[in-house]
N, CA, C and O of each residue as an XYZ file, in Angstrom:
492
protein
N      -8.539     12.880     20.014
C      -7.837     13.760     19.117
C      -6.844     12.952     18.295
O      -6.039     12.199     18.845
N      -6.892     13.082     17.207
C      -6.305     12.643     16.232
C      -4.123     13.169     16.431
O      -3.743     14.338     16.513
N      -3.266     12.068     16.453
C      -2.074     12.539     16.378
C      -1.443     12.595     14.800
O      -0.928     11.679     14.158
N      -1.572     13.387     14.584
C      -1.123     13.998     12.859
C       0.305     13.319     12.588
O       0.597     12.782     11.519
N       1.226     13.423     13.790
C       2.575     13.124     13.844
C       2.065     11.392     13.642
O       1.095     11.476     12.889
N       2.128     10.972     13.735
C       2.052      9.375     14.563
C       1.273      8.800     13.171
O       1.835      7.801     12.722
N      -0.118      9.317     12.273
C      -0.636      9.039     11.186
C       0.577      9.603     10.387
O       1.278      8.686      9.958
N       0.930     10.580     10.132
C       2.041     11.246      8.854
C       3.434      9.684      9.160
O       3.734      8.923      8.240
N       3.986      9.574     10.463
C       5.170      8.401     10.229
C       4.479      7.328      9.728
O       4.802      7.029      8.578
N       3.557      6.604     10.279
C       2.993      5.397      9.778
C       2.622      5.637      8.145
O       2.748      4.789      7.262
N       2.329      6.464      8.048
C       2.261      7.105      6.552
C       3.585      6.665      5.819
O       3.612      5.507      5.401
N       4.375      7.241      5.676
C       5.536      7.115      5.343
C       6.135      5.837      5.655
O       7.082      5.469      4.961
N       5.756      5.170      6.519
C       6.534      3.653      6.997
C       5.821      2.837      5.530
O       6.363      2.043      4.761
N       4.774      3.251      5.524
C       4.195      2.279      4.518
C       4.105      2.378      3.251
O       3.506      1.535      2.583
N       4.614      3.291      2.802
C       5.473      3.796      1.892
C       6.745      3.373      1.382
O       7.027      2.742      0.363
N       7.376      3.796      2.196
C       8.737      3.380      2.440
C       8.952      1.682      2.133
O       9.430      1.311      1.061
N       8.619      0.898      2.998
C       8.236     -0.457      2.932
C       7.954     -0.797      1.884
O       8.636     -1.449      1.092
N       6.700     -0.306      1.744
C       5.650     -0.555      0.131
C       6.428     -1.025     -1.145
O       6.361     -2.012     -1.877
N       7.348      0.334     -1.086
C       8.105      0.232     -2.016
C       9.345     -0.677     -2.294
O       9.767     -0.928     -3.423
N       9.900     -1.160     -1.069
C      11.087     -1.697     -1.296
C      10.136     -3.500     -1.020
O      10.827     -4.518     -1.065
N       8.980     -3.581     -0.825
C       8.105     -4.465     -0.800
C       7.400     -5.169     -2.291
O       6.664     -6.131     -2.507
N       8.109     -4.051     -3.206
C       7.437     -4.507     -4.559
C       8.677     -6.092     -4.828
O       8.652     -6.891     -5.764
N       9.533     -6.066     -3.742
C      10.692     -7.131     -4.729
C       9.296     -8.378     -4.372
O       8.985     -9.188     -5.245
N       8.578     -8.355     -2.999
C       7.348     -9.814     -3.029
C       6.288     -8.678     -2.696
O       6.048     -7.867     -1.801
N       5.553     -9.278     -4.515
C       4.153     -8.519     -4.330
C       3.203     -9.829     -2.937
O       3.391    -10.876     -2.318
N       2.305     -8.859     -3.135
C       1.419     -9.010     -2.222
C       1.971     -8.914     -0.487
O       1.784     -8.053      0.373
N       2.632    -10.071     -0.474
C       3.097    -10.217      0.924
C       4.360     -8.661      1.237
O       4.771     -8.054      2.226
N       4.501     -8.611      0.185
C       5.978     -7.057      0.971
C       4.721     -6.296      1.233
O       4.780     -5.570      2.226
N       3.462     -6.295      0.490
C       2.902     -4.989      0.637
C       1.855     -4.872      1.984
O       1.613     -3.841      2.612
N       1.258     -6.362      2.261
C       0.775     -6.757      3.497
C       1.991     -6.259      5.234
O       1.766     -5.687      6.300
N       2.882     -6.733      4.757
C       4.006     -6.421      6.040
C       3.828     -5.277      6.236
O       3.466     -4.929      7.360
N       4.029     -4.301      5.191
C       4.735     -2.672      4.999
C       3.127     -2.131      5.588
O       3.147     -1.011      6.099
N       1.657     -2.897      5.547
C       0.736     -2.476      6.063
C       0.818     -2.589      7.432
O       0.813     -1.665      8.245
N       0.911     -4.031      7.690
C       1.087     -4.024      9.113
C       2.236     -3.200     10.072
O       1.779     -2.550     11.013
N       3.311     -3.205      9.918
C       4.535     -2.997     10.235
C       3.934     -1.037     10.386
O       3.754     -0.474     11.465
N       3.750     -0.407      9.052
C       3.419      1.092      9.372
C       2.050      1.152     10.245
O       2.131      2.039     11.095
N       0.865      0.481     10.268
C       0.032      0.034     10.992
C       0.505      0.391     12.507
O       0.113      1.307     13.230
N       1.465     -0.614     12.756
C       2.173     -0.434     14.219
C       2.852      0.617     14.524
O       2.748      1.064     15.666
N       3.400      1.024     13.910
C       4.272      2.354     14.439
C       3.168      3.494     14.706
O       2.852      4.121     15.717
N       2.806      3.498     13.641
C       1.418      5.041     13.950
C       0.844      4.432     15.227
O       0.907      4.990     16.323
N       0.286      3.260     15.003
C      -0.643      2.886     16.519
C       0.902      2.983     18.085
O       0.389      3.099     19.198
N       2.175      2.947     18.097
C       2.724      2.937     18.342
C       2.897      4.482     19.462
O       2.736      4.807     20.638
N       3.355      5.101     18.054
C       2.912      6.433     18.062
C       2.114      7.560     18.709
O       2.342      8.605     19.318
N       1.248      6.969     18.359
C      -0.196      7.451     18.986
C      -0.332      7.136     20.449
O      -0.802      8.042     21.137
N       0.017      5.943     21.084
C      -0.481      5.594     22.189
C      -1.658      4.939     22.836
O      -2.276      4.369     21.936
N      -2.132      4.795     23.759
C      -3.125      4.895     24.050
C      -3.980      3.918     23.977
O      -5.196      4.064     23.852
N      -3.530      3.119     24.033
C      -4.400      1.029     23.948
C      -4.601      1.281     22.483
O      -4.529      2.218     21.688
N      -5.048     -0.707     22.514
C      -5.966     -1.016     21.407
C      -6.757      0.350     20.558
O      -6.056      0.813     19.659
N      -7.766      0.851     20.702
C      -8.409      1.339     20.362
C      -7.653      2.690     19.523
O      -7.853      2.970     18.341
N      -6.799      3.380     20.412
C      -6.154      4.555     19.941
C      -5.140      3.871     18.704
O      -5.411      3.963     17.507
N      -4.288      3.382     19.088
C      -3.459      2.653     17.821
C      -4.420      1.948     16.959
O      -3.892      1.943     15.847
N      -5.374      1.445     16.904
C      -6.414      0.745     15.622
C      -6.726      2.082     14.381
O      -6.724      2.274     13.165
N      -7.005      2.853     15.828
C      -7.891      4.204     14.697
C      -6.310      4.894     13.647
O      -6.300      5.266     12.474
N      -5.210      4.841     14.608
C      -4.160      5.673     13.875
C      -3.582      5.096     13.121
O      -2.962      5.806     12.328
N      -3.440      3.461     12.920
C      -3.054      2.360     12.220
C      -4.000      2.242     10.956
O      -3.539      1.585     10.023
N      -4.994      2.673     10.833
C      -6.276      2.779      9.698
C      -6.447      3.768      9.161
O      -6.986      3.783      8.055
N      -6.018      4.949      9.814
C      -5.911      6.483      9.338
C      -4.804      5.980      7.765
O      -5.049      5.851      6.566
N      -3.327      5.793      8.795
C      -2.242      6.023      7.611
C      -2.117      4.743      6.991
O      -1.207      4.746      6.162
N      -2.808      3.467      7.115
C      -3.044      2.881      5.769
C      -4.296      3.046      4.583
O      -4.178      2.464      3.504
N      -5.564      3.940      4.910
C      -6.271      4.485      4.083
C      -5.647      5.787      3.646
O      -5.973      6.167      2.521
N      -4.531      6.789      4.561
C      -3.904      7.774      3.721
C      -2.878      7.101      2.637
O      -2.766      7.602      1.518
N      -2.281      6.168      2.947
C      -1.053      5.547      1.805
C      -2.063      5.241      0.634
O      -1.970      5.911     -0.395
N      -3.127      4.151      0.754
C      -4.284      3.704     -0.416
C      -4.586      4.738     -1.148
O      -4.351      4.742     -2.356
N      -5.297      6.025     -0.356
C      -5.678      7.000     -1.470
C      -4.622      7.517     -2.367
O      -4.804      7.602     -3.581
N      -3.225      7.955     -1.630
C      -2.428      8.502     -1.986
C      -1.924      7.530     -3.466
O      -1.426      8.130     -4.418
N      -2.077      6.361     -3.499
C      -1.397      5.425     -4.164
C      -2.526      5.281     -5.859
O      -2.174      5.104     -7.026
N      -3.884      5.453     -5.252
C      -4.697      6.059     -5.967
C      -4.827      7.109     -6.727
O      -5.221      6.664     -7.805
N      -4.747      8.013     -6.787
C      -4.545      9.540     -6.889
C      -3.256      9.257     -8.007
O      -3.479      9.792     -9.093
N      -2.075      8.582     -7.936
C      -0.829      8.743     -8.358
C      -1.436      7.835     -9.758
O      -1.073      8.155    -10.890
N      -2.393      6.681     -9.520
C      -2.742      5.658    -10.598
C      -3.296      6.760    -11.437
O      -2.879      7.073    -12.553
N      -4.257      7.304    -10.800
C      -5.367      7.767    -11.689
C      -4.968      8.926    -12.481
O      -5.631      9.213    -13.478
N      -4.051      9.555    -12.176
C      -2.980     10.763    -12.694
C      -2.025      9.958    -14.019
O      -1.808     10.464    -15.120
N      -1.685      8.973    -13.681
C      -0.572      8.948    -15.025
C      -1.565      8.095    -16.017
O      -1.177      7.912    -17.171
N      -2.906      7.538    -15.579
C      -3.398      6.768    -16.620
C      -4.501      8.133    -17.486
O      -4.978      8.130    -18.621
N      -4.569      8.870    -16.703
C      -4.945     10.175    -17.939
C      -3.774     10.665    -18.550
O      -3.646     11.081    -19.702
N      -2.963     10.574    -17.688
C      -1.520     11.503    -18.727
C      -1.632     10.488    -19.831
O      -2.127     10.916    -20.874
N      -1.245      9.145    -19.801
C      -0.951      8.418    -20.764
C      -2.025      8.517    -21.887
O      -1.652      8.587    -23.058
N      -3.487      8.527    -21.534
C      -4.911      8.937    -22.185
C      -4.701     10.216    -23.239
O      -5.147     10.217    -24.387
N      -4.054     11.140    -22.728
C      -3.739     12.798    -22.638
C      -2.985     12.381    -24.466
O      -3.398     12.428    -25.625
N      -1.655     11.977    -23.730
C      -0.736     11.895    -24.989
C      -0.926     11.253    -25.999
O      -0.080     11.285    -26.892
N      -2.342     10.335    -26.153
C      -2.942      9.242    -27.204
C      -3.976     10.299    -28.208
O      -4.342      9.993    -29.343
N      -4.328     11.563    -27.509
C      -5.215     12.210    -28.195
C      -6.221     12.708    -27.572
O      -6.279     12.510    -26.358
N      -7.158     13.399    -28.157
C      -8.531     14.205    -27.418
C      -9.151     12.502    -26.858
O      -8.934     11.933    -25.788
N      -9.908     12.072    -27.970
C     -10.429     10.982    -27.156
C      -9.943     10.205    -27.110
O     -10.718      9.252    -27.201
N      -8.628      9.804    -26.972
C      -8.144      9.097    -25.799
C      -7.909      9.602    -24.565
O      -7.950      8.869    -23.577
N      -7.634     10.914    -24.481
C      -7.742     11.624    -23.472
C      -8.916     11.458    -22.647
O      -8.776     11.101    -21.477
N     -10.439     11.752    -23.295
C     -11.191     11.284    -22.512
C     -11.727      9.480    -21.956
O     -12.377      9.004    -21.026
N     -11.107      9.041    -22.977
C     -11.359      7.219    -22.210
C     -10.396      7.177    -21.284
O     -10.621      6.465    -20.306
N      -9.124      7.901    -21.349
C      -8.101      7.191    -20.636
C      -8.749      7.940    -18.897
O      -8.669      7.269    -17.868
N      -9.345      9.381    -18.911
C      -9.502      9.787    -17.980
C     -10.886      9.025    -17.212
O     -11.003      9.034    -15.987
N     -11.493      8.635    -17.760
C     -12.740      7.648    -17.503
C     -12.357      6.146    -16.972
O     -12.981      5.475    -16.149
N     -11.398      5.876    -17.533
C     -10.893      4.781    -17.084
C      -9.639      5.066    -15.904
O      -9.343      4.156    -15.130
N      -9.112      6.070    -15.857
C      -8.326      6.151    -14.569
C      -9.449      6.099    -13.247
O      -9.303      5.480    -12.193
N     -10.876      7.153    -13.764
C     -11.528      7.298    -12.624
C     -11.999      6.228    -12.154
O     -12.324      6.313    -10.970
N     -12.154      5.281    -12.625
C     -12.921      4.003    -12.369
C     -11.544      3.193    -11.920
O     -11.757      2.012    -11.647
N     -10.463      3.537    -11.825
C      -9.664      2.606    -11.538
C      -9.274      3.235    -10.060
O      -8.981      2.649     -9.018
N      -9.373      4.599    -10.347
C      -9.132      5.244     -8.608
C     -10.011      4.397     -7.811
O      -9.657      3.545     -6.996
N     -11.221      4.733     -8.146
C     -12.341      4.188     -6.892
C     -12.510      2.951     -6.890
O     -13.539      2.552     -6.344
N     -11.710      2.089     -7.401
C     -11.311      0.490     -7.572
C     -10.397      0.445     -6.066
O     -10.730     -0.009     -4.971
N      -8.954      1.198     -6.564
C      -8.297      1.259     -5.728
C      -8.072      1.816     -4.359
O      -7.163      1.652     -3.545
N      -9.723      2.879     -4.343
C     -10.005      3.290     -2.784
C     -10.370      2.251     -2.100
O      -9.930      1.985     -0.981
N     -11.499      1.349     -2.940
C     -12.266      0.953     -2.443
C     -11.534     -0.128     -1.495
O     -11.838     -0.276     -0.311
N     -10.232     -1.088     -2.357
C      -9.314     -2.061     -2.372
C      -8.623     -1.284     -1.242
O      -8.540     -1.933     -0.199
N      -8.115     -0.061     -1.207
C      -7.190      0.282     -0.328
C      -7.753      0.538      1.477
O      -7.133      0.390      2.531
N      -9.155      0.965      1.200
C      -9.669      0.948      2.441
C     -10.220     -0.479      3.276
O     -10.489     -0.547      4.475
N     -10.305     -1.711      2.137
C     -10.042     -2.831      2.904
C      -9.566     -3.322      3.023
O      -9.848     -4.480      3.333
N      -7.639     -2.563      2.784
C      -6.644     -3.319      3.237
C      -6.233     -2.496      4.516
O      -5.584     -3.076      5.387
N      -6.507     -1.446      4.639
C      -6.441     -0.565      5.750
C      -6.504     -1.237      6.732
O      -5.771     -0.916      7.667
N      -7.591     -2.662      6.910
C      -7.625     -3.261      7.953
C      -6.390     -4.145      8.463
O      -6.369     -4.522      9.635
N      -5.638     -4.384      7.811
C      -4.372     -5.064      8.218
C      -3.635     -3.772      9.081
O      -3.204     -3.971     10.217
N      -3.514     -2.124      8.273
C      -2.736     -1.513      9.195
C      -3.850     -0.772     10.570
O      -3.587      0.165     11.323
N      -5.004     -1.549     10.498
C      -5.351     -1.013     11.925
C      -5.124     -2.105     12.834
O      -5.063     -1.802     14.025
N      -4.973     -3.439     12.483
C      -4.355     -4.601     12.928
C      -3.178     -4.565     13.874
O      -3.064     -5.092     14.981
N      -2.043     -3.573     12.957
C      -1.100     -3.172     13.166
C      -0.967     -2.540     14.491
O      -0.383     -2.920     15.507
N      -1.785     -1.277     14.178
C      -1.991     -0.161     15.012
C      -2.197     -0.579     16.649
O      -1.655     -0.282     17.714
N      -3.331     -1.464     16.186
C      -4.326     -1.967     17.703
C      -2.630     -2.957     18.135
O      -2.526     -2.841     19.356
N      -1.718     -3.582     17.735
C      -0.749     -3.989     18.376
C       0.019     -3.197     18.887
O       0.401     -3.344     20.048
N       0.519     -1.887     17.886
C       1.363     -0.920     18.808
C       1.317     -0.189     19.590
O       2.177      0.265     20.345
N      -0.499      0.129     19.385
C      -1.051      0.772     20.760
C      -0.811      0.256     22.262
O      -0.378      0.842     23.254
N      -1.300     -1.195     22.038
C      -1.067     -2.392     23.224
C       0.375     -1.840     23.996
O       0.635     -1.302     25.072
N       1.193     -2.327     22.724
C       2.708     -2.227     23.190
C       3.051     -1.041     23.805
O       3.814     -1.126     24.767
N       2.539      0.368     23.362
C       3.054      1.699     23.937
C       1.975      1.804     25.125
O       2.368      2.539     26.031
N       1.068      1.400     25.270
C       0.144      1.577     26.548
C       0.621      0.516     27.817
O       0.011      0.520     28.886
């Protein structure tokens, strides 16, 4: 069974992080994976295995979420250029979402990395 609580904090850890992670790209944003990674797996409990799955949950929920937010302001911006810019800009957000799922679900693996450590630690 999935702990909603334990994915929603790790959620937010990596978030949280993420953001104050933009001062060093790449590496703030790797930590803020791992680091929320661990807490959800933390969280959750339950060995390796239970913290991997809850550590991968809320870094593919942060990715989409982070997605979703891209692909939203690059049509707004599309939107305010005109009809067809409206439609390139929305064509090109979509292709940039599923860029950034795709990117976000194989960084996910760092926060199931995470996870499978905090599981360890809380088991």
């Amino acid at each position: 069974m999935i702990d909603w609580r334990a994915v929603t904090v790790g959620f937010l850890t990596i978030m949280g992080l993420g953001a104050v992670g933009l001062i060093i790209p790449g590496l703030g944003q790797l930590l803020a994976a791992v680091i929320g990674g661990a807490v959800a797996g933390y969280l959750a409990g339950g060995g390796l295995f239970r913290g991997s799955w809850h550590g991968l949950l809320a870094g593919s929920l942060g990715g989409f979420f982070i997605a979703v937010l891209v692909w939203i302001v690059i049509s707004i911006v599309g939107l305010s250029l005109g009809p067809v810019a409206g439609a390139i800009g929305a064509a090109l957000g979509f292709g940039t979402f599923a860029i950034i799922v795709l990117v976000s679900l194989i960084a996910a693996i760092e926060s199931a990395l995470g996870g499978a450590v905090g599981g360890a630690l809380a088991g």
